[in-house]
N, C-alpha and C positions, 0 to 999 in steps of 0.2 A: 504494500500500500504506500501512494507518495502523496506528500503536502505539495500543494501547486502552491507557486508563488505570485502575489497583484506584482504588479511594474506600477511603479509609481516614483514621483521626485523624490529625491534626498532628506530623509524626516533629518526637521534640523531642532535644538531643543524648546525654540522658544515654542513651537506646535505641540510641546510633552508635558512643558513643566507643569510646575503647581504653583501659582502666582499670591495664593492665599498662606501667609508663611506664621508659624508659630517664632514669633525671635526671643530672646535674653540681651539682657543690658549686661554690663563687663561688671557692673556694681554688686550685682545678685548672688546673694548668701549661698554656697554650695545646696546647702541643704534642701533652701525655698527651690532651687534651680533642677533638684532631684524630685522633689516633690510634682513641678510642673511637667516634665518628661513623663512622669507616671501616671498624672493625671489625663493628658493629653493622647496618651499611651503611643509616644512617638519614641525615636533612640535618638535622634539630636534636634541639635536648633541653632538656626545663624546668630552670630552675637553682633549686635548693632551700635551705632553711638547713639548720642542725641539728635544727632543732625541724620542718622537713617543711615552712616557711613558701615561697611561691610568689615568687622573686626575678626570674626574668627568663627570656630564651630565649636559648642559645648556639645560634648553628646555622653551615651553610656560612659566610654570607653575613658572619657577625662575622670566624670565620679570613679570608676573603679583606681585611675590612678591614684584621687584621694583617697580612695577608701587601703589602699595598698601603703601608702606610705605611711599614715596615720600610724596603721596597725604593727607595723615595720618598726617603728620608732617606741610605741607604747606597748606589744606585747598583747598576746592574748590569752586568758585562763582557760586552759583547753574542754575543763569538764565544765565549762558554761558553753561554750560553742555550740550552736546547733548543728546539725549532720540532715545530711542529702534528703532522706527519708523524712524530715521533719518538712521541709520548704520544695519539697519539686512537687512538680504538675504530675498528677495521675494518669489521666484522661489522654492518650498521644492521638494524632492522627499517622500513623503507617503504611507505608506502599509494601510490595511485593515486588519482588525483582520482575515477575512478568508482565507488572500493568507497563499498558502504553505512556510512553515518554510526553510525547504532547498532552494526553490526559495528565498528568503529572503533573504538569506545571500547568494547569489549568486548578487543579487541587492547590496549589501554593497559593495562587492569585483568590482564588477565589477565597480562603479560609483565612488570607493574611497571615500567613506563617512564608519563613525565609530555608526552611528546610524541612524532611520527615524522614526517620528513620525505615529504612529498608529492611522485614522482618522476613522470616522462611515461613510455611506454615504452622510449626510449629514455636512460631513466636521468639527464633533464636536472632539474633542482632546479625547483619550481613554489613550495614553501611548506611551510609546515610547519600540523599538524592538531596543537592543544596539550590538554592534559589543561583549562586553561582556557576555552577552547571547546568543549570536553567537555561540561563543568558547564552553560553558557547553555544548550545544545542540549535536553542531558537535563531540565535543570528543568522549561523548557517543555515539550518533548515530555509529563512529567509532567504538569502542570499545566494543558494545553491537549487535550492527546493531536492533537498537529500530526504531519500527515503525514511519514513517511522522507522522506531525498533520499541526495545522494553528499557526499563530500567536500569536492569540487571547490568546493562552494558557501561552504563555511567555513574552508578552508583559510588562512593569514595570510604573504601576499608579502614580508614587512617582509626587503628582504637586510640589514638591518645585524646580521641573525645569521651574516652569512657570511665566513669566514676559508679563507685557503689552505694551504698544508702551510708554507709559511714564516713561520706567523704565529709570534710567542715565544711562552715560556711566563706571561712578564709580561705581554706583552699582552693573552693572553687572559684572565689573571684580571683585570686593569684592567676588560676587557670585562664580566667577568660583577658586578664589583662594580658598573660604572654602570649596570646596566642589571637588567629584571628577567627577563635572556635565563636559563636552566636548561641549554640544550643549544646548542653552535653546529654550523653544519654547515662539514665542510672541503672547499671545491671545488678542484677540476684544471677548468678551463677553467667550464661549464657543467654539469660532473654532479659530486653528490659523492661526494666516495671514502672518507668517512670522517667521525666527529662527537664531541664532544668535550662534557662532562658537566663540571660543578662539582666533583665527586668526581673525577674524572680529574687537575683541578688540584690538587685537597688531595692526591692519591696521590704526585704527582709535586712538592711541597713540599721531601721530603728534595732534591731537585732544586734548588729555590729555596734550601734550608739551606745546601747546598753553596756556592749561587753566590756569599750573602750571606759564607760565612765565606772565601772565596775573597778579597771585596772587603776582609774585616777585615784576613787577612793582610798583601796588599796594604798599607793604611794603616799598621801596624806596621814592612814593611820600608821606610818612605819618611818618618820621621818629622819629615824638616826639611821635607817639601811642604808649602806652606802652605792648598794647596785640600785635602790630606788631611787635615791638623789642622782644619781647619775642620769638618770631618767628626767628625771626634775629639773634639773638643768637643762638636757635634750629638748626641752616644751619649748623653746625657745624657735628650735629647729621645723617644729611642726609648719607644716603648709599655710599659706591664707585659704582661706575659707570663700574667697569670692571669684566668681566665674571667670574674671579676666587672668589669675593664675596659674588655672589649669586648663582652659580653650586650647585649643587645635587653630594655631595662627597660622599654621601651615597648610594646613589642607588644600584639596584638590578643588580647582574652582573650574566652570568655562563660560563663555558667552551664549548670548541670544542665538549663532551662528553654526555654533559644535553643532557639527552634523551626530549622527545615532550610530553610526559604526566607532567614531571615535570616542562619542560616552561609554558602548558597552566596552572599546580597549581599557579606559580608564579603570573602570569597574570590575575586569577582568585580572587588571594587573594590583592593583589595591587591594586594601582590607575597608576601603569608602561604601555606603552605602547611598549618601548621597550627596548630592554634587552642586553647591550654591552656583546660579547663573548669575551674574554680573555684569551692569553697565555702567561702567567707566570702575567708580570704585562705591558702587551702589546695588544692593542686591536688588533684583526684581522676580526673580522665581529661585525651585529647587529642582534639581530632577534624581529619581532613586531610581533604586534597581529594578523597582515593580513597574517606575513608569517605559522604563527599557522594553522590558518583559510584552508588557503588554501593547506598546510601541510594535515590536518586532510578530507577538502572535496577530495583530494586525494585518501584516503581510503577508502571514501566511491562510492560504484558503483550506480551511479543514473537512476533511472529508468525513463521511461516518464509518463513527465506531461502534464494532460489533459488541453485542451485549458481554461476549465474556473479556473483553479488554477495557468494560468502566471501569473505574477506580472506585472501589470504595473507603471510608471511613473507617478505620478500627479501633477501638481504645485496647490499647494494651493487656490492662489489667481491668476487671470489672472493680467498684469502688469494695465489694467485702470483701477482695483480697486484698487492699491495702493496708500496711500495717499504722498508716499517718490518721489521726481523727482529726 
């Protein structure tokens, strides 16, 4: 079975973007700035000045820097730590190595999720099918009009995405800050039982708040310990607290003009998920990996799928097998 492809001009980004933009002022307490991402239920946001000028990107990936150094400098009491099985998502959406690829990332789009683990029939963990392997597939298919396949062929074996229900909750944002993992999976033996999101970490921050003012306590009532004082001193060292400290002044930017092959390159070769557009030194849109996505499944003309290559829904585990209340 083949995807035909429309001919048509050059999609350029200002045709994609999102003009309607959630921003952050450089002034904004970490905290408040993590709260708004959560609420908003976005992973970043352009940072503006007063006059509208385009400063930088707060996104997850800055919070978990502070939440990493923090922790780094003050220490955490391990038997407070929450563990995996306490804060991951039960409920997964899962493919099969033999659903249709195009179905696939029709399921990401549609369910708003950037990845889903790839399970066997019996529920054993194979890999994961990423919103990044989304984009290479679709482009091409776009651009070549290359025949379907399944999953199974693109799926990405890499287990250093995988944690168990004892992982901390430190660990795993360690994880996610070295890494440009987005979701980990949490195994029991061979299958997963559950998966764990960047945003699941920032939720469970007041988590880490606790732990950090737990360890302050602590050094308060111990003031003659000299490895506490040591520490005590160290507060000096601690990070600013406000969004212009820890923003992303570097990140990847393009114009109104970036055509759609050179967004998904960028996208392709990054850990970006999305890409402030810019006029002169003025933001006007964003464009993310979804808008790519669906940009490119545009292009291409879908043909139908036969009943046994839907995709469907799976939760993992049903909720009375989980061991989390």
């Amino acid at each position: 079975m083949f995807r035909r492809v429309q001919q048509q001009e050059p999609i350029l980004s200002s045709s994609i973007m999102t003009r309607r933009l959630i921003t952050e002022r450089p002034e904004t307490d970490v905290a408040q700035a993590i709260h708004n991402l959560l609420h908003h239920g976005i992973s970043g946001m352009p940072v503006i000045d007063g006059i509208g000028k385009y400063l930088g990107v707060f996104s997850e990936k800055c919070c978990l820097r502070v939440l990493q150094r923090v922790s780094h400098l003050l220490g955490s009491p391990e038997d407070r730590e929450p563990v995996a099985g306490q804060f991951m998502q039960g409920d997964v959406i899962a493919l099969t190595p033999e659903h249709d690829v195009y179905d696939a990332i029709r399921i990401l789009l549609s369910q708003n999720i950037s990845g889903a683990p790839v399970v066997a029939r019996n529920k054993e963990f194979l890999g994961i099918f990423s919103e990044k392997t989304s984009m290479s597939v679709l482009i091409n298919g776009a651009m070549y009009g290359l025949p379907t396949t399944t999953v199974g062929h693109f799926l990405n074996a890499d287990r250093g995405r995988l944690i168990d229900e004892q992982t901390t909750l430190l660990e795993v944002a360690r994880i996610f800050y070295e890494t440009p993992y987005r979701r980990l999976a949490v195994m029991r033996g061979n299958r997963v039982v559950g998966q764990i999101s960047r945003r699941d970490v920032l939720r469970s921050s007041r988590i880490l708040q606790a732990i950090l003012q737990h360890q302050l306590a602590t050094i308060e009532a111990k003031p003659d310990d000299d490895e506490l004082h040591d520490v005590i001193r160290g507060h000096s060292e601690l990070p600013s607290t406000s969004v212009s400290a820890v923003m992303d002044q570097h990140a990847k930017t393009v114009n109104e003009e970036t055509d759609l092959l050179s967004i998904a390159g960028i996208f392709l070769s990054t850990p970006y998920r999305r890409l402030p557009v810019l006029r002169g030194d003025k933001i006007v849109g964003q464009i993310s990996r979804r808008d790519v996505l669906r940009a490119a499944m545009q292009m291409v003309e879908p043909e139908e799928v036969s009943a046994s290559q839907v995709l469907y829904l799976s939760a993992i585990r049903s909720r009375e097998e989980s061991s989390v209340v």
